[in-house]
DRENTI-533359 format. One record per residue (C-alpha): x, y, z; residue in three letters. Coordinates in steps of 0.25 Angstrom, whole numbers, plus 5000, padded with zeros to 4 digits. Example, Ala and Ser with C-alpha at 12.3 -4.5 7.8 and 13.67 -1.06 7.14 Angstrom:
BEGIN
504949825031Ala/505549965029Ser/
This chain:
BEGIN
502850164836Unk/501650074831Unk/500450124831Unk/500050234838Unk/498550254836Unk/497550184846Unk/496350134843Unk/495550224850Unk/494050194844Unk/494550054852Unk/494750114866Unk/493450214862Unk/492550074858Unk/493050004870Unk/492750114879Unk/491250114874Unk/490949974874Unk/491549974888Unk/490550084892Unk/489450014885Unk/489549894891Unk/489649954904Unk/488350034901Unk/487649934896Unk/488049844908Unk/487449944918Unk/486149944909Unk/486049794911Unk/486449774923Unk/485349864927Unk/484249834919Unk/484649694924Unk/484549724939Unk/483349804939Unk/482549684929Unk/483049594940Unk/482549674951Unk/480949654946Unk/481149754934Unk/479849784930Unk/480449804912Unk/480649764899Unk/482249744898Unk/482249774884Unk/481549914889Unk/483049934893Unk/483749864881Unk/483149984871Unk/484050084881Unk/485350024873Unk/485550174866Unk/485750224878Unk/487250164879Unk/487450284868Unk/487150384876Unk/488150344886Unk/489250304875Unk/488950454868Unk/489150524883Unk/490250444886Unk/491050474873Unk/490650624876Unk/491250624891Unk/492650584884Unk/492450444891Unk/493150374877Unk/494150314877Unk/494350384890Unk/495850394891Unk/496550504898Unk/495250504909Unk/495450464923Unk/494750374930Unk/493850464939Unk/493550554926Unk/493250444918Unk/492350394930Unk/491650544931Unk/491550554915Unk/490750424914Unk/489750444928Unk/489450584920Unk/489150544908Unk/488550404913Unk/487750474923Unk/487150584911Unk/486950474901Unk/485950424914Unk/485350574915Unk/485150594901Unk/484350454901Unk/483450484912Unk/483050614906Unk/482650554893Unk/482050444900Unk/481150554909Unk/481050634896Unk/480350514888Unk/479350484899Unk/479850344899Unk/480550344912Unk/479350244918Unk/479950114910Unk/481350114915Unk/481950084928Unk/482750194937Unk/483350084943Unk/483950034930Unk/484350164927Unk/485050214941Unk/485750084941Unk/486150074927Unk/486650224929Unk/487450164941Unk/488150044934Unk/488550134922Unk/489350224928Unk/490050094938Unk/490049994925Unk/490750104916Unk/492050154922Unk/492050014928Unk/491949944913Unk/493050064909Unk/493950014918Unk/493949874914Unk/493849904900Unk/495150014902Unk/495949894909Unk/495849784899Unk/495949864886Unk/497149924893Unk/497949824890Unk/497849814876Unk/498949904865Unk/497449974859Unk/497150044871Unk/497350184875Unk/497850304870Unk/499350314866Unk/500050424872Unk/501450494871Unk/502150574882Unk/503050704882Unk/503850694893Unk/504850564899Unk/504950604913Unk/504350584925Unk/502950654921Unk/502950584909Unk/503250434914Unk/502250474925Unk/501250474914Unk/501550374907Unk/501550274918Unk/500050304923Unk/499750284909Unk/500350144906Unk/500050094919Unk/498550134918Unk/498250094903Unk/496950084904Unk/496850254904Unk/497050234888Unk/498450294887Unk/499750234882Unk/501050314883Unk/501950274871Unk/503050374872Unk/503850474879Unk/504350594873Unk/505450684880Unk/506450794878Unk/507450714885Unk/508550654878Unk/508850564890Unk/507450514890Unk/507450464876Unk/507150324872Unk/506850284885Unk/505750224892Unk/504650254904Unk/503950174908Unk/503950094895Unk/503750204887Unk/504850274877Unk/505250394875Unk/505250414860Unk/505850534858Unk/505750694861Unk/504450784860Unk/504750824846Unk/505050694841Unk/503550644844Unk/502750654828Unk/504150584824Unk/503850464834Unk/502350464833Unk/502050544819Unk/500550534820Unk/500150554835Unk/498650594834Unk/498450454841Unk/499450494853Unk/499150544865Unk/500450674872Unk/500550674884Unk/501350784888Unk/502050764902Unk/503250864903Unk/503150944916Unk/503851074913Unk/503851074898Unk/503951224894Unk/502751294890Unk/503551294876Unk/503651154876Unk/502351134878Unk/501851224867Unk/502951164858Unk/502151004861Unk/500851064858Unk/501051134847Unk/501751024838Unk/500950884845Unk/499350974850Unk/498750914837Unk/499550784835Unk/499050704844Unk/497850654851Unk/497950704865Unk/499050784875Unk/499050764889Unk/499850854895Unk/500250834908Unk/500250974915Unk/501750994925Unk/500950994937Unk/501750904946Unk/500950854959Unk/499750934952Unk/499350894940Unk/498350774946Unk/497650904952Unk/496250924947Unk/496251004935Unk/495451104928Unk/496051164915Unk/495851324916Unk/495751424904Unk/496451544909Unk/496251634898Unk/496951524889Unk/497951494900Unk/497851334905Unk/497751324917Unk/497551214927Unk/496351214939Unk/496851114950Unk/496051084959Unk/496050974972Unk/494650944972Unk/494650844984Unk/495150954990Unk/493751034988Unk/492651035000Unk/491651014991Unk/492450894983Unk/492850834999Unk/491450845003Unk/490850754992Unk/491950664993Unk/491650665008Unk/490150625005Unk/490450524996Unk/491350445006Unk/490250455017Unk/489250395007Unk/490150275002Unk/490750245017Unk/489350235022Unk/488950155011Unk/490350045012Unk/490250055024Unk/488849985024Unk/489049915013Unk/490249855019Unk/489749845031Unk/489449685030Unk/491049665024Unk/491549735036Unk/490849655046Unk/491349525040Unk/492749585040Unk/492749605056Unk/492449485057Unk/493549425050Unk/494649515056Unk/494149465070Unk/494149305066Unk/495649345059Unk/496349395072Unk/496249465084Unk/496049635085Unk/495149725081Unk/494449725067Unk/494649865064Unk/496149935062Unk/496250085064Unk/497550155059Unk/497950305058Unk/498050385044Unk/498250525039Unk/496950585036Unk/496250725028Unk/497250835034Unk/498150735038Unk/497450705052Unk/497550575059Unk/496450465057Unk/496350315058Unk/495750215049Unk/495050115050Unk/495249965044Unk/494949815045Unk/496149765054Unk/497049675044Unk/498149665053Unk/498549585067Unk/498549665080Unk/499849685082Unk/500149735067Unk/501249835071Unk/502049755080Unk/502249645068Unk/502449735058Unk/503749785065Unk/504049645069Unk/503849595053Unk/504849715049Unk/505949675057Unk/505849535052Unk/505849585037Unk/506349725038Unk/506149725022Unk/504649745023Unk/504849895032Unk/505349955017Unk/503849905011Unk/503049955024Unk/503850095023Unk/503550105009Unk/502050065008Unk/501450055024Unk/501149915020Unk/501649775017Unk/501149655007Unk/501249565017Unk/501049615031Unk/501049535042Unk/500149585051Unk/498849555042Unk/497949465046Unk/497349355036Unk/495849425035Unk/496849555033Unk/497349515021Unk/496049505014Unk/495649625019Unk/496749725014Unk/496749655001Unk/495249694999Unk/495449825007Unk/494249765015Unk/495049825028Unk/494649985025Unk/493249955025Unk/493150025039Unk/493650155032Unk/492450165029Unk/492250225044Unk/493250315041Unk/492750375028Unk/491450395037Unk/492350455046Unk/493050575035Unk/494450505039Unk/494450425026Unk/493850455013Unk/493450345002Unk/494350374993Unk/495650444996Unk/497350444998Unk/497750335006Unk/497750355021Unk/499250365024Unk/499850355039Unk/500750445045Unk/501950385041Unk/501650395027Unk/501650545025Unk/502950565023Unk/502850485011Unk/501650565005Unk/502450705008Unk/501850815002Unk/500750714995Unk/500250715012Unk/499750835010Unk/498650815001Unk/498450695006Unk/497950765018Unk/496850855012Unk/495950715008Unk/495350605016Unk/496250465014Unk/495350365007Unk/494950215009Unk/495250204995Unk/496050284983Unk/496850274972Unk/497750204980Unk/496950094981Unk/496450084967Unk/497950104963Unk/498749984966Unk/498649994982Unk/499849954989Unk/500449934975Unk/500650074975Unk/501950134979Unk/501850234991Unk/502050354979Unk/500950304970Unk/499950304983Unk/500350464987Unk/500150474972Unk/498850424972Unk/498450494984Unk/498850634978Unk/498250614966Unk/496850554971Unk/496850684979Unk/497150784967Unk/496450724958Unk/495050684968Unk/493650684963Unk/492350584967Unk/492650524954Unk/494050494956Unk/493450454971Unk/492350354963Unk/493250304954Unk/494350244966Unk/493050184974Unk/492550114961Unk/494050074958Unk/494350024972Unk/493349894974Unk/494149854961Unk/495549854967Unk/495149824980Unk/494649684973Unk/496149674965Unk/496749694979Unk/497849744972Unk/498949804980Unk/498349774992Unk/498849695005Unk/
């Protein structure tokens, strides 16, 4: 099989100089901006603060942020505003506590405290997408279990290389599953044949994904491979359930699991309310200026109005309509109709996905405009209005909830979104499954940092325009 160990002082290193430089950045930057800014100090007052990049390395490493795999995104983005945010604390304590707090600014510190915690997960992005594409990164990993659980996983992993796992090989139970491949990956043999495949497996990652494996089974798997390798993941037979929030409970030495929806909490709805209020007020002024430029082009483009109304399924599936930039000509229906019975062909891609790549009805200015998604602005109105939220399940029309089937049903409990994973997901890409997919997900698996980390993620595909027509 070659070999099997990683370098994984490697992928530890270039997590920390990627954290370093980050830091480091946001501490120039600042200093930079406030000296610019008639900075009444010595600069090398703030070049004697370079120890101070321990601090934040040591509280890092200590918050299990390296080399970060098996972390999410949001998680990863909570665990490094924690510890960024009590490095800050701890420094302006001991600053108080020295009595030297007259010769540093609080501006340098507030922003530099700011600019972390943006330049960090950002640098950890760019840093996780190019080393993904070399052999040395990430975590090898085998998986118990060929069938549809265990393909599942190992898809999400090859697909997204940059969480800092490789799956290597299957191993089943199956004689029919023997030898053969998913999705690029072989199935080497049987669960008691894996010390003769891979005789030292420290290095490896198990991955257990065999929904209704016996309890014996699973004892059987434990007992000969718990202290042979690195890690086991196992993936829990919770179909539909197991991307529930979860809490591990001690039952008097019985596991159990705490799920929990907590975007279903009215404490939890309640600040995710407050939070969309702050940031439509703020787009909304901060756009205003783009806006205006915008009605103005749609007018000089062609006739009608600027704005476009439509109906979608709101929370507790009532009726509400949405407001966009208009992208199309007036008479958008009647063309459509007309442009299907002259290329009937095109009806099974409007069925499938509400949508066509090249729609006739859209104007020139329109084009530009869904590319850059530059035609929801005026959702901003109804986020104001609690018919949208910032972030959320895509806002489906009547037609379409047939398709979601009992996936509508959670869909009603939350506010659709302007954006979501949807949209930093591959957009239109995306086949009409993966989007309900998404949806459900995103509302099992809510929290403000999952919320922050699709605003932050979105400018970012919005620019790529990927998927989008």
């Amino acid at each position: 099989m070659g070999k099997l160990t990683t370098p994984y002082f490697l992928r530890y290193f270039v997590m920390v100089i990627s954290d370093s430089v980050a830091i480091l950045c946001a501490g120039v930057i600042s200093v930079w901006v406030r000296y610019i800014f008639n900075g009444q100090f010595e600069i090398s007052l703030y070049c004697q603060l370079w120890p101070v990049l321990i601090l934040f390395l040591f509280v890092y490493a200590f918050g299990g942020l390296y080399p970060g795999e098996l972390i999410s995104p949001s998680e990863e983005l909570k665990k490094v505003t924690q510890a960024s945010s009590l490095c800050f604390m701890a420094l302006a304590f001991l600053t108080f506590m020295s009595h030297n707090s007259q010769l540093y600014s609080r501006g340098i510190f507030l922003m530099s405290w700011l600019l972390v915690l943006f330049l960090v997960p950002l640098f950890r992005i760019i840093t996780r997408k190019i080393c993904c594409k070399f052999s040395w990164w990430g975590n090898k990993a085998i998986i118990l279990g060929a069938g549809k659980t265990g393909g599942m996983i190992a898809r999400l992993f090859l697909l997204k290389g940059e969480r800092g796992i490789k799956p290597i090989a299957f191993f089943d139970d199956d004689d029919k599953k023997q030898n053969k491949y998913i999705y690029g990956v072989k199935v080497l043999g049987k669960i008691n044949e894996i010390t003769k495949v891979f005789p030292d497996p420290k290095d490896l990652i198990m991955i257990i994904a065999m929904p209704g494996m016996g309890k014996e089974k699973f004892s059987t798997i434990l007992e000969k491979y718990e202290y042979k390798f690195k890690r086991i993941v196992l993936i829990p037979d919770l179909v539909g359930v197991s991307t529930l929030w979860a809490s591990v409970v001690d039952i008097d030495g019985i596991l159990g699991l705490d799920l929990r929806q907590k975007l279903l909490d009215s404490k939890r709805q309640f600040l995710k309310r407050c939070l969309d209020i702050c940031l439509a007020l703020v787009g909304g002024i901060l756009f205003s200026p783009i806006m205006i430029i915008i009605a103005l082009l749609i007018k000089l483009d062609s006739k009608g109005p600027i704005f476009f109304r439509q109906k979608r399924i709101g929370l507790g599936g009532k009726e509400i309509y949405i407001w966009k930039f208009r992208t199309m000509v007036q008479n958008a229906d009647e063309i459509l109709q007309e442009y299907f019975r002259k290329n009937p062909e095109l009806k099974k891609e409007w069925e499938m996905n509400q949508k066509l790549i090249n729609d006739p009805r859209i104007i020139k200015i329109g084009k530009f405009l869904r590319k850059t998604s530059l035609d929801e602005l005026p959702q901003l109105w109804n986020v104001l209005k609690g018919d949208l939220s910032m972030v959320g399940p895509r806002p489906i029309i009547y037609e379409e909830i047939e398709k979601y089937q009992q996936a509508f049903e959670l869909y009603k409990k939350v506010r659709p979104g302007i954006t979501g994973l949807w949209q930093i997901s591959g957009r239109n890409n995306l086949s009409y499954s993966e989007r309900i997919n998404l949806d459900t997900y995103y509302v099992r698996n809510w929290s403000i940092w999952l919320d922050i980390y699709i605003l932050a993620k979105t400018p970012l595909e919005v620019l790529k325009c990927n998927g989008a027509y």
